[in-house]
MARLODO-557281 format. One record per residue: residue number from 1; residue in three letters; x, y, z of N, C-alpha, C, O in turn. Coordinates in Angstrom, 2 decimals, always signed. Example, Ala and Ser with C-alpha at 12.3 -4.5 7.8 and 13.67 -1.06 7.14 Angstrom:
// residues 2
<atom><nr>1</nr><rest>ALA</rest><n_u>+13.19</n_u><n_v>-5.69</n_v><n_w>+7.80</n_w><ca_u>+12.30</ca_u><ca_v>-4.50</ca_v><ca_w>+7.80</ca_w><c_u>+13.20</c_u><c_v>-3.30</c_v><c_w>+7.80</c_w><o_u>+14.24</o_u><o_v>-3.32</o_v><o_w>+8.46</o_w></atom>
<atom><nr>2</nr><rest>SER</rest><n_u>+12.85</n_u><n_v>-2.25</n_v><n_w>+7.08</n_w><ca_u>+13.67</ca_u><ca_v>-1.06</ca_v><ca_w>+7.14</ca_w><c_u>+12.90</c_u><c_v>+0.03</c_v><c_w>+7.87</c_w><o_u>+13.41</o_u><o_v>+1.14</o_v><o_w>+8.04</o_w></atom>
END
This chain:
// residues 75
<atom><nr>1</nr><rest>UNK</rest><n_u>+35.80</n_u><n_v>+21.16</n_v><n_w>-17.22</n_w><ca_u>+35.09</ca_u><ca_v>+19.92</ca_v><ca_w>-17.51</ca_w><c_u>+34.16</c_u><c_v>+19.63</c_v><c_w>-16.34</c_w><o_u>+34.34</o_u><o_v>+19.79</o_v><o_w>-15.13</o_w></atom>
<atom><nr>2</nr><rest>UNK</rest><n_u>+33.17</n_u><n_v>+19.17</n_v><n_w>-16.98</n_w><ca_u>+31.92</ca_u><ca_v>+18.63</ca_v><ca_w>-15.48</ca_w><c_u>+31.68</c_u><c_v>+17.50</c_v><c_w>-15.55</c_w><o_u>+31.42</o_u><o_v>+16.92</o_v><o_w>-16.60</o_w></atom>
<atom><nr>3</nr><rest>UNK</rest><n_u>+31.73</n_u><n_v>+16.89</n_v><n_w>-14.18</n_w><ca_u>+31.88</ca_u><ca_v>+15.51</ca_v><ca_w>-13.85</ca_w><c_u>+30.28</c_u><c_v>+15.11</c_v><c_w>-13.60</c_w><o_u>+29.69</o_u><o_v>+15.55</o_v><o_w>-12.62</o_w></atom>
<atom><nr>4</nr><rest>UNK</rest><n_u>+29.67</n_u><n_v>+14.28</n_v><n_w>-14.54</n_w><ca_u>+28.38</ca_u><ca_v>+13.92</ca_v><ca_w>-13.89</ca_w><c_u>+28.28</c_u><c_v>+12.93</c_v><c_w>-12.40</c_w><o_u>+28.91</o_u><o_v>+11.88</o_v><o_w>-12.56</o_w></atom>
<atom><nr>5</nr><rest>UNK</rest><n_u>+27.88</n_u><n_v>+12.99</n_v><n_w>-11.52</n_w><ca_u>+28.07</ca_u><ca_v>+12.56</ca_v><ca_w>-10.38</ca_w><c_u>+26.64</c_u><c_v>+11.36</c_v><c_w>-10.34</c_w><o_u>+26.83</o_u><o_v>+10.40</o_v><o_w>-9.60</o_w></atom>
<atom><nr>6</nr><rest>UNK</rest><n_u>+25.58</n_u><n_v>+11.39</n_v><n_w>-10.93</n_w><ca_u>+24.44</ca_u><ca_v>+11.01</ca_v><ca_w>-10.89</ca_w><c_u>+23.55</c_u><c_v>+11.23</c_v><c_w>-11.97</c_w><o_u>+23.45</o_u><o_v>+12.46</o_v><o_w>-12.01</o_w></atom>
<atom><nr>7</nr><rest>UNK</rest><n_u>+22.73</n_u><n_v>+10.70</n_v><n_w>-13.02</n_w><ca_u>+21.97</ca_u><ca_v>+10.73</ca_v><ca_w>-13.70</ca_w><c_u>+20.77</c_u><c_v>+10.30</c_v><c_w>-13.43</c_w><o_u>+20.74</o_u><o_v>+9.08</o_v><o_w>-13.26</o_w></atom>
<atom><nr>8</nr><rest>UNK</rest><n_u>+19.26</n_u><n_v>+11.11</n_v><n_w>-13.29</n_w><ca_u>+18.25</ca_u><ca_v>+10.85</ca_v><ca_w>-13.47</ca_w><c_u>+17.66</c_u><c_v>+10.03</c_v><c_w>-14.45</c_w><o_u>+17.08</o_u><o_v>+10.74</o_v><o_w>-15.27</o_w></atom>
<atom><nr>9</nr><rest>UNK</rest><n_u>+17.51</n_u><n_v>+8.21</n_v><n_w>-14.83</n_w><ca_u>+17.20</ca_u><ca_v>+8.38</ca_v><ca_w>-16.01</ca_w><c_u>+15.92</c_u><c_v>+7.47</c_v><c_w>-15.65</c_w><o_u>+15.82</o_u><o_v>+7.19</o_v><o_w>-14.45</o_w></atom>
<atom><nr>10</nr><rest>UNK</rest><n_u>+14.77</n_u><n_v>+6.89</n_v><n_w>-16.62</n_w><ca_u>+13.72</ca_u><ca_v>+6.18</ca_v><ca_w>-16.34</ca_w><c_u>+12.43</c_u><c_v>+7.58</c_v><c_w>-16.38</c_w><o_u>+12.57</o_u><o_v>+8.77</o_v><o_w>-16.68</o_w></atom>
<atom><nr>11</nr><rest>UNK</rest><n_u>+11.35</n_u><n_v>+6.89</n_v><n_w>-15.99</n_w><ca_u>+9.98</ca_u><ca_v>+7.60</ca_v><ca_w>-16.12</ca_w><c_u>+10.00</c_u><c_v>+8.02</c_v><c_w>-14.37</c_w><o_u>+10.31</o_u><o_v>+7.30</o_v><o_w>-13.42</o_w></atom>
<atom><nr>12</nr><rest>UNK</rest><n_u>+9.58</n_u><n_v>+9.31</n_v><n_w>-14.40</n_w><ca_u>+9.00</ca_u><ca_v>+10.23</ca_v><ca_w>-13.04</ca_w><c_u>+7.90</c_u><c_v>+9.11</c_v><c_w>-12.49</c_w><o_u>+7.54</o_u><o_v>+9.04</o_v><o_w>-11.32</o_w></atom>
<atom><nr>13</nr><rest>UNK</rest><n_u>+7.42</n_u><n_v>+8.26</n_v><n_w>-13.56</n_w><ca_u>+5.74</ca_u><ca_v>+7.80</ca_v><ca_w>-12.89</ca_w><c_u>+6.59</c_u><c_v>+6.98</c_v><c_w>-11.86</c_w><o_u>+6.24</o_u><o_v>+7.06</o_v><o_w>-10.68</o_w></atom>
<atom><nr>14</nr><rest>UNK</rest><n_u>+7.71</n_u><n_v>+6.17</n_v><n_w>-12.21</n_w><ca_u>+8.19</ca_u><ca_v>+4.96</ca_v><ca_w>-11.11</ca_w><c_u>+8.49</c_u><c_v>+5.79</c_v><c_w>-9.84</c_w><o_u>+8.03</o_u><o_v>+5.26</o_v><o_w>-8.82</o_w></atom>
<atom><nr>15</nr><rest>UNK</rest><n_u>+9.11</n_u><n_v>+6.90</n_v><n_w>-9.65</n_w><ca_u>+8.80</ca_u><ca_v>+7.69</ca_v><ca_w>-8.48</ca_w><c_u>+7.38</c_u><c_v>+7.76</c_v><c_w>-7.94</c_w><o_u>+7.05</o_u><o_v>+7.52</o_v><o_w>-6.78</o_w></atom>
<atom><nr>16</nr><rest>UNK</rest><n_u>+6.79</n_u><n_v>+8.03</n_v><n_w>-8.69</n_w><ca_u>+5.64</ca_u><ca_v>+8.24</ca_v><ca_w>-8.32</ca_w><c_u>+4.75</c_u><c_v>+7.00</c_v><c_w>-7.71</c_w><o_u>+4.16</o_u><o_v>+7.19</o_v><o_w>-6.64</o_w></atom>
<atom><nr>17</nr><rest>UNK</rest><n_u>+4.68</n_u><n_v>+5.94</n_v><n_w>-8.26</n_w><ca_u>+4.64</ca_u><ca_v>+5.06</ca_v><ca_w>-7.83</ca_w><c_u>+4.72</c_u><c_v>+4.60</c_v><c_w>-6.33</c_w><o_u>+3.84</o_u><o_v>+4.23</o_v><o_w>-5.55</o_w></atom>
<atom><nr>18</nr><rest>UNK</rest><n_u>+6.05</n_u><n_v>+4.76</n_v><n_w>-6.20</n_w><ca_u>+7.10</ca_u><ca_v>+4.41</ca_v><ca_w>-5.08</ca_w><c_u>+6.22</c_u><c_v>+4.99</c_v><c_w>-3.77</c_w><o_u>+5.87</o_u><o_v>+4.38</o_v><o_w>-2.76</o_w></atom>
<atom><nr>19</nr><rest>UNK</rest><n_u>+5.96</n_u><n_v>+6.48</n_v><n_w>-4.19</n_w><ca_u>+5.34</ca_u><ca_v>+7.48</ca_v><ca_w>-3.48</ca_w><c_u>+4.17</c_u><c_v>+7.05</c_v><c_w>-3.14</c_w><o_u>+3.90</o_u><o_v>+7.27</o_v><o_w>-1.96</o_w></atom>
<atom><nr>20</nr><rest>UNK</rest><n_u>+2.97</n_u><n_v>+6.24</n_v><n_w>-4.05</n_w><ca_u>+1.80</ca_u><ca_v>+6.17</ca_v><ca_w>-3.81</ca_w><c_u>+2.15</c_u><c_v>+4.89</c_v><c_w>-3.09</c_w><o_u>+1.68</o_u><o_v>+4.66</o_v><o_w>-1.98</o_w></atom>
<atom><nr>21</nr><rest>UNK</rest><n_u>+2.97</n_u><n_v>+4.07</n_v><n_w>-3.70</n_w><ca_u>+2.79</ca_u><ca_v>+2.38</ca_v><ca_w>-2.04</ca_w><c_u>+3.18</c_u><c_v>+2.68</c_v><c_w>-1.26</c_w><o_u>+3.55</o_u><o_v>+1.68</o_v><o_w>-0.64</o_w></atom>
<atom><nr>22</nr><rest>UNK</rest><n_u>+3.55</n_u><n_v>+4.07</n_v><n_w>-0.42</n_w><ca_u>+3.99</ca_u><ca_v>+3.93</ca_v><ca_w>+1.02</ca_w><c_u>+2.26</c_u><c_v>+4.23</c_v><c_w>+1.37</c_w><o_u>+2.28</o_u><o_v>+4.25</o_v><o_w>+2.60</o_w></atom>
<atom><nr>23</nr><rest>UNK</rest><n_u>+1.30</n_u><n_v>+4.39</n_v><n_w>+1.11</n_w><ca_u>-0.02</ca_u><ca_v>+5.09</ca_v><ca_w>+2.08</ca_w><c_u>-0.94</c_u><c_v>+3.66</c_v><c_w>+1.95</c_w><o_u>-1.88</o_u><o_v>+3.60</o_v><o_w>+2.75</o_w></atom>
<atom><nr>24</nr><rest>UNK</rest><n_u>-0.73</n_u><n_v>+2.36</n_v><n_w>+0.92</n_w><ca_u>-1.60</ca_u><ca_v>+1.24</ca_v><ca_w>+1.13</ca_w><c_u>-0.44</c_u><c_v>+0.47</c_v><c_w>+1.88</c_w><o_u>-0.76</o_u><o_v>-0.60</o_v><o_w>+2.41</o_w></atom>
<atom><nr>25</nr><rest>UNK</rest><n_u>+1.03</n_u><n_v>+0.95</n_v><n_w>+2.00</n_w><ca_u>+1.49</ca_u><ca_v>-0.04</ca_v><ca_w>+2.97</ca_w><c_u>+1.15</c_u><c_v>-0.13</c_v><c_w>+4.14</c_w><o_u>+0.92</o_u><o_v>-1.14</o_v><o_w>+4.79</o_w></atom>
<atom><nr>26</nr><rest>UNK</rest><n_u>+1.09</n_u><n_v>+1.42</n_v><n_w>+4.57</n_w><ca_u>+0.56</ca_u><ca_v>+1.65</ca_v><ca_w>+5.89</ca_w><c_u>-0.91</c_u><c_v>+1.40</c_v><c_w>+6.52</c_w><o_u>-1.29</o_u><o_v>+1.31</o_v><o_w>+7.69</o_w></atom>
<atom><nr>27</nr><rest>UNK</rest><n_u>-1.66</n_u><n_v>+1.33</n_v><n_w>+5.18</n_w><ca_u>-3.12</ca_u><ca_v>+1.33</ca_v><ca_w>+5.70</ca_w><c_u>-3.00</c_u><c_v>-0.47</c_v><c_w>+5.59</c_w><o_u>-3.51</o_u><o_v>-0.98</o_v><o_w>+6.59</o_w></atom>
<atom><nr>28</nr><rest>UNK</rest><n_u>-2.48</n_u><n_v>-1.45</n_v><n_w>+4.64</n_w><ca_u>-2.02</ca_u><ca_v>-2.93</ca_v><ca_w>+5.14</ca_w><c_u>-2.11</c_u><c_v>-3.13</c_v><c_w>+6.86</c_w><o_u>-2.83</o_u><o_v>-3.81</o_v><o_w>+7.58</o_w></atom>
<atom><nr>29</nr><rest>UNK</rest><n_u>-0.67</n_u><n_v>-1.89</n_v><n_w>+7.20</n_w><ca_u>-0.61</ca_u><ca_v>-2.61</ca_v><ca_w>+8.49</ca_w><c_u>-0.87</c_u><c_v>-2.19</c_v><c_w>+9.42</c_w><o_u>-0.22</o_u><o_v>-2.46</o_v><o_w>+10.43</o_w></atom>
<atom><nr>30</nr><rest>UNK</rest><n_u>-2.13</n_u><n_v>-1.19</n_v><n_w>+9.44</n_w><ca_u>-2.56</ca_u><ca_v>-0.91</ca_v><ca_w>+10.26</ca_w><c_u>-3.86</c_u><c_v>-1.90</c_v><c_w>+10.28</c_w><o_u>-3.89</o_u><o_v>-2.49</o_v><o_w>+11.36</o_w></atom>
<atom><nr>31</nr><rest>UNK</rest><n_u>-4.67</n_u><n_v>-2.16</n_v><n_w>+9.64</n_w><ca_u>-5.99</ca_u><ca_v>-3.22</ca_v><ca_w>+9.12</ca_w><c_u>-5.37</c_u><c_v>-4.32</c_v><c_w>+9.85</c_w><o_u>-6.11</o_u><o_v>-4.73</o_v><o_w>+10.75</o_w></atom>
<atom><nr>32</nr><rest>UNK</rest><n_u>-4.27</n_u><n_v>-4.92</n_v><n_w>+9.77</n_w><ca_u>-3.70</ca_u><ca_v>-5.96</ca_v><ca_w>+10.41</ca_w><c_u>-3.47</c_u><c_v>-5.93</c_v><c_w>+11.70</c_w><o_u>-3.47</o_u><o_v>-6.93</o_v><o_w>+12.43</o_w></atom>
<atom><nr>33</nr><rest>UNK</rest><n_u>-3.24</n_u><n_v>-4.70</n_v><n_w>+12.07</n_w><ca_u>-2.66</ca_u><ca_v>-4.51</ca_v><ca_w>+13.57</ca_w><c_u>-4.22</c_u><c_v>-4.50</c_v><c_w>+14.31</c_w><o_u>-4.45</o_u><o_v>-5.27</o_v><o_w>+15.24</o_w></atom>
<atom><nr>34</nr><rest>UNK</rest><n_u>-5.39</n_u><n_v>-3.43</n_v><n_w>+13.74</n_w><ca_u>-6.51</ca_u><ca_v>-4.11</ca_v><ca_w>+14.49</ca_w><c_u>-6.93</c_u><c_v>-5.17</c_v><c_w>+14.62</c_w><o_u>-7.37</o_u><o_v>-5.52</o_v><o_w>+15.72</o_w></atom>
<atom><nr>35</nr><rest>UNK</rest><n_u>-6.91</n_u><n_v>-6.11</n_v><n_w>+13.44</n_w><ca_u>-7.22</ca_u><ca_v>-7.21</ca_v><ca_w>+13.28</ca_w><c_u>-6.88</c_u><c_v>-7.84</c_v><c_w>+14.18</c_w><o_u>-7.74</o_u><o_v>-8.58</o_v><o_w>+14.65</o_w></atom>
<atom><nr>36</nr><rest>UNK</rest><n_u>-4.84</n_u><n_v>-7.87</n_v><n_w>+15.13</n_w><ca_u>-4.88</ca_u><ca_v>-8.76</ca_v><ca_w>+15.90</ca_w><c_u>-5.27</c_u><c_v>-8.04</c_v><c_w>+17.47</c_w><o_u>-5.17</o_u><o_v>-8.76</o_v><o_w>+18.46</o_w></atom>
<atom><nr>37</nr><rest>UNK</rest><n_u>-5.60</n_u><n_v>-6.96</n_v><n_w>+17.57</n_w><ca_u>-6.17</ca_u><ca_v>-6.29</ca_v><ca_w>+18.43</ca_w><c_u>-7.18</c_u><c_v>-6.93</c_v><c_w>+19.08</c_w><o_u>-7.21</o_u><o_v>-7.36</o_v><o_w>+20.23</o_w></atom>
<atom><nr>38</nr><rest>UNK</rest><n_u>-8.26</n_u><n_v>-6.96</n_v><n_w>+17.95</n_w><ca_u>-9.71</ca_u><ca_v>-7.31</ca_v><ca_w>+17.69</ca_w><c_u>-9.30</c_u><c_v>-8.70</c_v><c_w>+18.68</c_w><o_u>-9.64</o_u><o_v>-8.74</o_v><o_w>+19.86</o_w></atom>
<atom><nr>39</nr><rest>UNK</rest><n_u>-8.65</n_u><n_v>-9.63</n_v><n_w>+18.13</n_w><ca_u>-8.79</ca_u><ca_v>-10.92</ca_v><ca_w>+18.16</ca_w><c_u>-8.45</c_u><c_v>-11.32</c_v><c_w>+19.76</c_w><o_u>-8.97</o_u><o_v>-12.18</o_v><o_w>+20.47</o_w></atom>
<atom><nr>40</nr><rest>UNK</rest><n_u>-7.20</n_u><n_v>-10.20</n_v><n_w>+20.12</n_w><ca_u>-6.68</ca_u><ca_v>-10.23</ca_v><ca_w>+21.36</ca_w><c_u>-7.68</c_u><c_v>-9.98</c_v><c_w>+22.36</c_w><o_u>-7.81</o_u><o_v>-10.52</o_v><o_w>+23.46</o_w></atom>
<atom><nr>41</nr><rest>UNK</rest><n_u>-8.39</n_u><n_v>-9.03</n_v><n_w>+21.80</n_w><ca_u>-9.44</ca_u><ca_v>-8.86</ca_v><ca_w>+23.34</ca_w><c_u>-10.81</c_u><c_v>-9.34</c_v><c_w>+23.34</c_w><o_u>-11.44</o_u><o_v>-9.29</o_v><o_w>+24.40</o_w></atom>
<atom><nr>42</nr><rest>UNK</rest><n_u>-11.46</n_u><n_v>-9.90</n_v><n_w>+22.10</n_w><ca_u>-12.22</ca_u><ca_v>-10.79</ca_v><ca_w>+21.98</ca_w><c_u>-11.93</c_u><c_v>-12.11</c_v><c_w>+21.31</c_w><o_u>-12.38</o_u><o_v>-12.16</o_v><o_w>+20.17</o_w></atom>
<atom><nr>43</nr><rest>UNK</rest><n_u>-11.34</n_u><n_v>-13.10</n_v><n_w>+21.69</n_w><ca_u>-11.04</ca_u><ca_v>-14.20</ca_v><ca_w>+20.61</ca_w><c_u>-11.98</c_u><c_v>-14.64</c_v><c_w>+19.99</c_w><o_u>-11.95</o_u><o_v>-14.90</o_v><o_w>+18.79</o_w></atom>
<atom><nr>44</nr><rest>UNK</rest><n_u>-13.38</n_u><n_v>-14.83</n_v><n_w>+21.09</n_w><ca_u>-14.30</ca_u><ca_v>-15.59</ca_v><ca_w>+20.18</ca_w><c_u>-15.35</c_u><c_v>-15.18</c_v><c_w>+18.70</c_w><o_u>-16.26</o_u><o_v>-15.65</o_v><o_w>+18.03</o_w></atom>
<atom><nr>45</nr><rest>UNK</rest><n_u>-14.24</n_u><n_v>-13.70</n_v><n_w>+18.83</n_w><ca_u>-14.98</ca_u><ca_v>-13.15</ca_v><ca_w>+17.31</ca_w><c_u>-14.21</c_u><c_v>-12.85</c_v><c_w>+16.38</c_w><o_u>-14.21</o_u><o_v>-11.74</o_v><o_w>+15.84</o_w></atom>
<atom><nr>46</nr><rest>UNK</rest><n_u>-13.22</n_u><n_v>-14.07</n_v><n_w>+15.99</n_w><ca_u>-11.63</ca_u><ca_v>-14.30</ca_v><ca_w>+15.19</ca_w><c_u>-12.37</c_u><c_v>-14.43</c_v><c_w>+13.65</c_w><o_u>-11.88</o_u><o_v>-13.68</o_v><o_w>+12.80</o_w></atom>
<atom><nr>47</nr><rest>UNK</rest><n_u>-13.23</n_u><n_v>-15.09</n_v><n_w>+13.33</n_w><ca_u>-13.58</ca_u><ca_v>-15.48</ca_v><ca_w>+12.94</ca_w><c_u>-14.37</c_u><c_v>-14.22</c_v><c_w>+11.75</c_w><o_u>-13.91</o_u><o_v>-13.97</o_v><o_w>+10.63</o_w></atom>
<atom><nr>48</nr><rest>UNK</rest><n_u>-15.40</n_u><n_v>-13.71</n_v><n_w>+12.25</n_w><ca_u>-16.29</ca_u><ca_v>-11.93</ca_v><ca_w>+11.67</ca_w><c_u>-15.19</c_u><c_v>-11.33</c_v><c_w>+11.26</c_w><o_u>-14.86</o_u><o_v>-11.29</o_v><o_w>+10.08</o_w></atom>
<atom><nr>49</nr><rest>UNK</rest><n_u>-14.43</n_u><n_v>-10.74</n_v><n_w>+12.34</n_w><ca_u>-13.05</ca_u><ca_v>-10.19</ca_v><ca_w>+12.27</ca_w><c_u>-12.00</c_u><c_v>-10.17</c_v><c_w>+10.91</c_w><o_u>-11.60</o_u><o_v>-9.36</o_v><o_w>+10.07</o_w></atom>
<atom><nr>50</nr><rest>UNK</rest><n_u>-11.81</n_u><n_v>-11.63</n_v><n_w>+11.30</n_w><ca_u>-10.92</ca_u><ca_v>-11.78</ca_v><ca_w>+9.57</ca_w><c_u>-11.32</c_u><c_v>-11.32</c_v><c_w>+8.45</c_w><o_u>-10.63</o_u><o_v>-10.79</o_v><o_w>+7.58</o_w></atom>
<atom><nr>51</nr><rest>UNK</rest><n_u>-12.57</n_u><n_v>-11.55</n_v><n_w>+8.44</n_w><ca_u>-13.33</ca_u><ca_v>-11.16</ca_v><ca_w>+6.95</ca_w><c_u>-13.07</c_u><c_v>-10.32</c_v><c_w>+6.73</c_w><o_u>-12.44</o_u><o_v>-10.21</o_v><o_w>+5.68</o_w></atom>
<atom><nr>52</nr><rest>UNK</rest><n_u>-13.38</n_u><n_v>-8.87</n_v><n_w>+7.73</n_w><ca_u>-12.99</ca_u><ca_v>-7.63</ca_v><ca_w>+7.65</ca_w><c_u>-12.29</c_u><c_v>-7.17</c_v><c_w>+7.25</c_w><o_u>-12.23</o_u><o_v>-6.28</o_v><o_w>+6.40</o_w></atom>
<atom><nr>53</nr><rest>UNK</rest><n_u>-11.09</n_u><n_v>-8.11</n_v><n_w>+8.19</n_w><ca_u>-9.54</ca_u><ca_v>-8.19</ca_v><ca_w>+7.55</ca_w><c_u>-8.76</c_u><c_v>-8.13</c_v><c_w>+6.06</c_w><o_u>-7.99</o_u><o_v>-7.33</o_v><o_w>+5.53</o_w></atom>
<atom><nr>54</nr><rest>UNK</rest><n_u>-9.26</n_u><n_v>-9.19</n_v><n_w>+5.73</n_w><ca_u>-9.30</ca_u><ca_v>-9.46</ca_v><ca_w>+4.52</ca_w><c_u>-9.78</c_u><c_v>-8.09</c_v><c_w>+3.36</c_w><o_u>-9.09</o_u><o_v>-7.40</o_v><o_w>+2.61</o_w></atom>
<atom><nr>55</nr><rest>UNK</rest><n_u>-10.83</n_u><n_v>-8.12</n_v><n_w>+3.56</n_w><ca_u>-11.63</ca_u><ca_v>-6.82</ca_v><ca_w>+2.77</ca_w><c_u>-11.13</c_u><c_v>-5.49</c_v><c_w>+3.14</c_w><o_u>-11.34</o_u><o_v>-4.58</o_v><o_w>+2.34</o_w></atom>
<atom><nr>56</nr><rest>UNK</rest><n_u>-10.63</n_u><n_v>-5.28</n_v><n_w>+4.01</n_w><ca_u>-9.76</ca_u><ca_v>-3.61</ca_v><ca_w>+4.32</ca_w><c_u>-8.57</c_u><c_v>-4.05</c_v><c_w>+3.51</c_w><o_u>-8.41</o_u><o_v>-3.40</o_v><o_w>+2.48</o_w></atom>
<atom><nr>57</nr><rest>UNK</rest><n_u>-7.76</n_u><n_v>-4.93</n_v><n_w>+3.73</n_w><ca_u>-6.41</ca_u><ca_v>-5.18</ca_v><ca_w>+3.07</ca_w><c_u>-6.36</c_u><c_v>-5.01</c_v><c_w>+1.73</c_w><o_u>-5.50</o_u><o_v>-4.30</o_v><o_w>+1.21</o_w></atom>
<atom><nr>58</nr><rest>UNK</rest><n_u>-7.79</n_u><n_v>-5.99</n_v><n_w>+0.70</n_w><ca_u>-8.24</ca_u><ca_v>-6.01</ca_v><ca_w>-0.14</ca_w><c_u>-8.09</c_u><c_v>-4.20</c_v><c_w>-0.61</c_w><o_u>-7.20</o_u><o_v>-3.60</o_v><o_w>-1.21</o_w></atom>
<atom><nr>59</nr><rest>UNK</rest><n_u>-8.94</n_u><n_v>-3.91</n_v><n_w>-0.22</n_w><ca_u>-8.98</ca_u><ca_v>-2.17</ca_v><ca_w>-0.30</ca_w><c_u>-7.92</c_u><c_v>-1.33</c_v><c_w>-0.65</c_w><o_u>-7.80</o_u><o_v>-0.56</o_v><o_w>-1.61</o_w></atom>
<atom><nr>60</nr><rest>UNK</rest><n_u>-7.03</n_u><n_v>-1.64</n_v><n_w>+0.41</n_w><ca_u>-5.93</ca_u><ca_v>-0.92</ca_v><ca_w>+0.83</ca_w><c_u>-4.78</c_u><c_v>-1.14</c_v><c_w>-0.72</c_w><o_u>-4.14</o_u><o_v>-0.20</o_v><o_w>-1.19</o_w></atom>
<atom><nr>61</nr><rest>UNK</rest><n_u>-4.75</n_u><n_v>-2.64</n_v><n_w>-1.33</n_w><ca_u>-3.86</ca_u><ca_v>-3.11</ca_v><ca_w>-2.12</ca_w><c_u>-4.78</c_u><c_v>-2.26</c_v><c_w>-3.29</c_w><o_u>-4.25</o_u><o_v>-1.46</o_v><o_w>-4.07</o_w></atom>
<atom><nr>62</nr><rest>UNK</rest><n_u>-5.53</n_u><n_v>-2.42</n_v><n_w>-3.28</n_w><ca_u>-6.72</ca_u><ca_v>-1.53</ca_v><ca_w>-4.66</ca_w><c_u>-5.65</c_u><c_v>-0.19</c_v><c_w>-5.12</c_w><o_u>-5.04</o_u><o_v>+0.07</o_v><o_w>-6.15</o_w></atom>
<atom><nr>63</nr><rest>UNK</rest><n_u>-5.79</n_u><n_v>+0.50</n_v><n_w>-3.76</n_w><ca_u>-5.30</ca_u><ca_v>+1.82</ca_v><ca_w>-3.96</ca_w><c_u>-3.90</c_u><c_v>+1.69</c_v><c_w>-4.43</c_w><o_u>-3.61</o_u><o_v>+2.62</o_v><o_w>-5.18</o_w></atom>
<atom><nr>64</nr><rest>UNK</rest><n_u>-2.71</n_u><n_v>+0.63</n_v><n_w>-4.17</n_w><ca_u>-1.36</ca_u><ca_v>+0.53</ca_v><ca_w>-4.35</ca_w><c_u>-1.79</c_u><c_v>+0.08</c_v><c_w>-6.17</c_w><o_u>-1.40</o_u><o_v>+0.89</o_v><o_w>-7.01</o_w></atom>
<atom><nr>65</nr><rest>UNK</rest><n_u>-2.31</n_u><n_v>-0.77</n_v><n_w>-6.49</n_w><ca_u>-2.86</ca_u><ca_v>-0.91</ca_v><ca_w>-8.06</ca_w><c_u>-3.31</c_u><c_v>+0.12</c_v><c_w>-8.82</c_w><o_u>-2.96</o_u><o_v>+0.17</o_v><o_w>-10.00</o_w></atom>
<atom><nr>66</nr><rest>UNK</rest><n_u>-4.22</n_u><n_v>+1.18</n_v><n_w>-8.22</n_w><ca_u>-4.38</ca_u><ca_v>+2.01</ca_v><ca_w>-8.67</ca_w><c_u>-3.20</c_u><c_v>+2.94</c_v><c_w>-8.99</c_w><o_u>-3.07</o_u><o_v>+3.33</o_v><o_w>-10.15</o_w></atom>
<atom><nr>67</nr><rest>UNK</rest><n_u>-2.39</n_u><n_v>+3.31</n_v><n_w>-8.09</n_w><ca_u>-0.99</ca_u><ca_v>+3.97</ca_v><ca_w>-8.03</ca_w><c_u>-0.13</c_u><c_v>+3.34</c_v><c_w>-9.34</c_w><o_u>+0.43</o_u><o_v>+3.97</o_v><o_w>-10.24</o_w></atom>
<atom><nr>68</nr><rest>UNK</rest><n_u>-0.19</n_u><n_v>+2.31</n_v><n_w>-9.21</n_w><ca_u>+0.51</ca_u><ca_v>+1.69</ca_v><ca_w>-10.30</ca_w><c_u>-0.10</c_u><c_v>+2.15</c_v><c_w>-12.29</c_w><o_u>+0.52</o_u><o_v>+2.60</o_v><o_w>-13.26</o_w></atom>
<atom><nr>69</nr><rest>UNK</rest><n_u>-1.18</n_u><n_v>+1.83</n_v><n_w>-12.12</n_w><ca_u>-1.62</ca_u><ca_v>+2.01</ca_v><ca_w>-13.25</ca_w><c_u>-1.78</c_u><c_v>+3.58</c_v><c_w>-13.75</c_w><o_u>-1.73</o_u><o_v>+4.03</o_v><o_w>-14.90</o_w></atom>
<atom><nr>70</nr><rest>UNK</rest><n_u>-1.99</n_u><n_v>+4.31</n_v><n_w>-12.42</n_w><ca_u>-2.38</ca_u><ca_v>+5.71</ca_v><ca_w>-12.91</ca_w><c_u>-0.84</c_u><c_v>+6.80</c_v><c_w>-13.57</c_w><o_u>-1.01</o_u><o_v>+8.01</o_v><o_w>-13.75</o_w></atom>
<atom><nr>71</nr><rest>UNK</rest><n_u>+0.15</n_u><n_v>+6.32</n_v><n_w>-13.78</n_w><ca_u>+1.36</ca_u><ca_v>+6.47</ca_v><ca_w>-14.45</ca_w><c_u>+1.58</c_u><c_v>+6.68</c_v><c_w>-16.13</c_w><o_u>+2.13</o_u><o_v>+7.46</o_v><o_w>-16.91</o_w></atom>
<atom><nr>72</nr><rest>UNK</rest><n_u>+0.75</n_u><n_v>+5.41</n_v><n_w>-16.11</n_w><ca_u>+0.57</ca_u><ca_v>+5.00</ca_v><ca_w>-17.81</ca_w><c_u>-0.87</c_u><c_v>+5.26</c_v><c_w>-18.36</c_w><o_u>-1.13</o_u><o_v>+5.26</o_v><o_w>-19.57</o_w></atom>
<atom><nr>73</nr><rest>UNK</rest><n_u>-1.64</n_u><n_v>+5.45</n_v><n_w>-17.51</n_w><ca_u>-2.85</ca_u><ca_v>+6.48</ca_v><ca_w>-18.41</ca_w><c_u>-2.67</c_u><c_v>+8.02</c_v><c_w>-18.36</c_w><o_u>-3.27</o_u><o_v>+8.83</o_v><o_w>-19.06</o_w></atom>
<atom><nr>74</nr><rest>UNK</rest><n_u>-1.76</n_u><n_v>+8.27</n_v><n_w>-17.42</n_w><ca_u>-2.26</ca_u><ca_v>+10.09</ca_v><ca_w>-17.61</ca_w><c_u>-0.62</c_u><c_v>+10.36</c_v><c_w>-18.33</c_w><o_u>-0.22</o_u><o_v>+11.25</o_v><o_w>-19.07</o_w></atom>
<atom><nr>75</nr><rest>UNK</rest><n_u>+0.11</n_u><n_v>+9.09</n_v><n_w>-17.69</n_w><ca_u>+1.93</ca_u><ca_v>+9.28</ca_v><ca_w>-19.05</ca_w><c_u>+2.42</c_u><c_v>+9.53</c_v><c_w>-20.16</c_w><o_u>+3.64</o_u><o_v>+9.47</o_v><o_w>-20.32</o_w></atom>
END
């Protein structure tokens, strides 16, 4: 008799998934980490800076959306 120990069950894409938000998590916090870089060694340009901020992060979450969706069109 064989004992199942573990079953695979669900869609490969949610792996996949999983796989694609670790590279916009990292690019998140790295955009952030210059950001307070930026701010640390020039304060008085906090301001330009953020925007940037904002719009790399923006970016970065694009690609984690994209990851998400690209499951169920090519699935």
């Amino acid at each position: 008799m064989i004992d199942v120990l573990a079953a695979v069950e669900g869609n490969i894409g949610s792996v996949g998934y999983g796989l694609a938000a670790i590279g916009p998590g990292i690019g998140v916090g790295i955009v952030w980490a210059a950001y307070i870089q930026a701010t640390a060694r020039q304060p008085e340009s906090a301001g330009l800076t953020r925007t940037y901020a904002f719009l790399g992060a923006a970016l970065s979450e694009a690609l984690a959306l994209i990851g998400l969706v690209a499951p169920f069109i090519y699935g």
